[in-house]
C-alpha positions as CSV (number, residue, x, y, z in Angstrom):
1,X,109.6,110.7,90.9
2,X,111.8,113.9,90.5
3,X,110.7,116.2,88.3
4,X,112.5,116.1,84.9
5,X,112.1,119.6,82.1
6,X,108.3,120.7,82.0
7,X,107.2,117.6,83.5
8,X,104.3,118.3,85.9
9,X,104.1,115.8,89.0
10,X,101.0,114.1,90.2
11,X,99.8,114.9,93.1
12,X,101.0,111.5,94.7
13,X,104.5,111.5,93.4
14,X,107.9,112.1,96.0
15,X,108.7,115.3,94.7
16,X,105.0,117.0,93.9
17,X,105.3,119.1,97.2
18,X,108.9,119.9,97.0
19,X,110.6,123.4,95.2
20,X,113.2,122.9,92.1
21,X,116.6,123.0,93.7
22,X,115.3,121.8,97.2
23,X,118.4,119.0,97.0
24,X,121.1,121.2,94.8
25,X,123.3,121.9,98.2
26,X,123.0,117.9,100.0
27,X,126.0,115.7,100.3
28,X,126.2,112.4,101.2
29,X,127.8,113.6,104.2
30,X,124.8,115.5,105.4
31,X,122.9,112.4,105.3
32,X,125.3,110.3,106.9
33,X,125.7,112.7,109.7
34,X,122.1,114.9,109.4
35,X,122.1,118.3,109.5
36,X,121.5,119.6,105.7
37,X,123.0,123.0,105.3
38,X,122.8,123.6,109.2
39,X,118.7,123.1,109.0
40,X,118.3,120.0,111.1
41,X,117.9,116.9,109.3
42,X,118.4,116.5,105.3
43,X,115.3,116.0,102.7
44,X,114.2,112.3,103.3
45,X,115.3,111.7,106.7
46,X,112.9,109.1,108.4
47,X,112.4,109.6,112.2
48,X,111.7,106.8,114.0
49,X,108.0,106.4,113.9
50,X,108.4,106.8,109.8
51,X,111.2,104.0,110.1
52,X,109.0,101.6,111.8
53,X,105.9,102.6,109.4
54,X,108.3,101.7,106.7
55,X,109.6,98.7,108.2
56,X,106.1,97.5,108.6
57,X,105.4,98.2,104.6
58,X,108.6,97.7,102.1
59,X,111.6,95.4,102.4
60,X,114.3,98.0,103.8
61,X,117.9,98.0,102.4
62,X,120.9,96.5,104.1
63,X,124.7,95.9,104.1
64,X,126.0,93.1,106.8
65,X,129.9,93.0,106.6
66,X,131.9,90.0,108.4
67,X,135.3,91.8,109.3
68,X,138.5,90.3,108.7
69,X,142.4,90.8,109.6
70,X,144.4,89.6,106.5
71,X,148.6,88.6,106.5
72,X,151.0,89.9,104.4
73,X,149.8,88.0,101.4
74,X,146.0,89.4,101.5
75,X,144.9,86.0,103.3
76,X,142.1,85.9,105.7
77,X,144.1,85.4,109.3
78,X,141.3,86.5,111.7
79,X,137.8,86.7,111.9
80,X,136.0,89.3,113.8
81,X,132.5,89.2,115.5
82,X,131.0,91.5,117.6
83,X,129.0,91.5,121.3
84,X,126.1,93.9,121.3
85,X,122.9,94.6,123.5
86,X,120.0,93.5,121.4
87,X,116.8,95.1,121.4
88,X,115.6,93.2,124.7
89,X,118.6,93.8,126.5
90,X,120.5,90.6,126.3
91,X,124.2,90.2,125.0
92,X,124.6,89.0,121.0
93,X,127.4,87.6,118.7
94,X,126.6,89.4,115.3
95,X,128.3,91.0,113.0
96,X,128.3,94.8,111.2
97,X,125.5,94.9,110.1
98,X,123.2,98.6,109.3
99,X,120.7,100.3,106.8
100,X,121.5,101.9,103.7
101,X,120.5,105.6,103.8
102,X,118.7,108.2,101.6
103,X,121.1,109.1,99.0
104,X,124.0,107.6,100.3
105,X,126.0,104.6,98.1
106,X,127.1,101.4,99.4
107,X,130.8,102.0,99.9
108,X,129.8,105.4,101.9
109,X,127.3,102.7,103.8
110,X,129.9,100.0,104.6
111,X,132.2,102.8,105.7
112,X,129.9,104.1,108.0
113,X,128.5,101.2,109.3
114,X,132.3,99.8,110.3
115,X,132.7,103.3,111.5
116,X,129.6,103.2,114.0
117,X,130.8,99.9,115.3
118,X,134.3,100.2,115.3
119,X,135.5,103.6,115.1
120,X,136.8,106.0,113.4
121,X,140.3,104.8,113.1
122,X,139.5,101.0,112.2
123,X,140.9,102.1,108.7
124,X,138.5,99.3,106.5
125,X,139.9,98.5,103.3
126,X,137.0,98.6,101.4
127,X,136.5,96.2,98.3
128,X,137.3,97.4,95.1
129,X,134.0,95.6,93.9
130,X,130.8,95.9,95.3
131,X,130.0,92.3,94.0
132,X,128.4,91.4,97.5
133,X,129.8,87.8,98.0
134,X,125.5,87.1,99.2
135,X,122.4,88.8,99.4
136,X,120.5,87.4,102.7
137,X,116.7,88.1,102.6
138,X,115.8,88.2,106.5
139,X,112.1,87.8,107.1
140,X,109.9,89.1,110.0
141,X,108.1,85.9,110.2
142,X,109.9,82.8,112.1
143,X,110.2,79.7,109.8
144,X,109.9,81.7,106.3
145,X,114.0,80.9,105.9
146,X,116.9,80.7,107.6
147,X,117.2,84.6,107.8
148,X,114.9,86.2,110.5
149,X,114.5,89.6,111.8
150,X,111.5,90.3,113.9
151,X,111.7,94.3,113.2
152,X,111.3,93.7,109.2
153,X,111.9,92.1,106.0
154,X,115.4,93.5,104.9
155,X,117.7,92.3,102.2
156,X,121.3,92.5,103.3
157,X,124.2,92.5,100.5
158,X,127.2,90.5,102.3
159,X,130.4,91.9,102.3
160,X,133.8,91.0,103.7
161,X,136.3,93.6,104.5
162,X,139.8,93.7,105.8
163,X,140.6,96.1,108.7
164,X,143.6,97.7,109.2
165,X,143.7,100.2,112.0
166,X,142.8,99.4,115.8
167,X,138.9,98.8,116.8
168,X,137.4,100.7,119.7
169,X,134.0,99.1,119.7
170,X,131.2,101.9,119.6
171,X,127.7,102.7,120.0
172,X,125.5,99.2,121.5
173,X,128.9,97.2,120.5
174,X,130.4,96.2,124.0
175,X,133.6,94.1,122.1
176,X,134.6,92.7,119.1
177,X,136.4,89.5,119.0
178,X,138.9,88.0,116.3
179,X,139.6,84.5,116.0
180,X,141.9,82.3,113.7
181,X,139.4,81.0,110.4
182,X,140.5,76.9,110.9
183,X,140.6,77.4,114.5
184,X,138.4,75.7,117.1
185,X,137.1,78.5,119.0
186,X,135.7,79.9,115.2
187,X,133.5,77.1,115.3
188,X,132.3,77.8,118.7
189,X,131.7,81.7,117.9
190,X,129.9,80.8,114.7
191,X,127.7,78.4,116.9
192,X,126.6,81.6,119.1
193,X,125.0,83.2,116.2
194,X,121.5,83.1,115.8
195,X,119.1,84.2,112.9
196,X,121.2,83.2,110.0
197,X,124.1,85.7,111.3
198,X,125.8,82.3,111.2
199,X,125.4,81.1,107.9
200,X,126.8,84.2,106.4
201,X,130.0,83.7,108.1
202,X,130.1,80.2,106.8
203,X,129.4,81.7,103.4
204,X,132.1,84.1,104.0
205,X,134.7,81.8,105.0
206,X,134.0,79.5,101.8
207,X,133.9,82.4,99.4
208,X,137.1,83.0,100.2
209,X,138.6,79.6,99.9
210,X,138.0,78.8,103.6
């Protein structure tokens, strides 16, 4: 709880250990890249032992964003998904998906997010409403629903977004692979999801008329 006039904190709250003004000089930017003010990284910053803890005790915040290549007349021609090295090693199709950070808003997290798997010049078009078109809950334990995680419980607000410059797949993404909507092959890559990765992209393509 920050604290607000004379208000004095308890000893248990977030800010009772830090000084006024601690914050004043952070940007987003700072937390997106690290690096506060040139001190390593910002106020809040989990490392990854604190991630895990976390992970382990709250539902963590997420944004999972099914890319799309869109015609002259804004319609859905292309669908992308990615290949990535999961956590065991194997190859996944999967789409952008990422955490929302300390003091950074959800359009600054889709843009990142795109930006970590697709590059810098994949030029999103981000929706002017942050209306996600679903929320999927993703569950640690097998069975609970058709979301699963093993690392956590997250909750993932589901976006679509349109990208308009060229993709150079980053980071644990090998490729990224675009395919007609009403084409064959989009039912095969939807097949080769697993943990509910699938049923967003259903969602997707019938949110937008599909």
């Amino acid at each position: 709880m920050p604290v607000m006039n004379d208000e004095v904190p308890d000893e248990g709250d977030f800010d009772a250990d830090r000084k006024r003004g601690e914050f004043d000089n952070i940007t987003p930017e700072d937390f997106i890249h690290g690096g506060g003010a040139g001190h390593g990284n910002p106020p809040g910053w989990l490392g990854p032992a604190d991630i895990n803890r976390a992970r382990h005790q709250m539902p963590i915040a997420y944004v999972e964003i099914v890319p799309v290549r869109t015609d002259e007349l804004g319609r859905i021609a292309q669908v992308g998904s990615l290949l990535r090295v999961s956590d065991d090693g194997s190859i996944e199709r999967t789409l952008i998906t990422g955490r929302v950070l300390f003091h950074e808003t959800l359009r600054e997290a889709i843009a990142r997010n795109i930006a970590k798997d697709l590059g810098d010049i994949a030029l999103p078009l981000l929706p002017a409403s942050l209306h996600p078109f679903t929320v999927a809950e993703f569950f640690p334990t097998p069975g609970l629903s058709e979301y699963y995680d093993p690392r956590q419980h997250a909750i993932a607000l589901c976006y679509v977004v349109a990208i308009g410059g060229d993709c150079k797949p980053q980071d644990e993404t090998l490729d990224v692979e675009w395919v007609a909507p009403r084409s064959d092959m989009m039912e095969t890559f939807i097949n080769q999801m697993s943990n509910g990765h699938d049923r967003i992209v259903r969602q997707a393509l019938a949110w937008a008329g599909i």
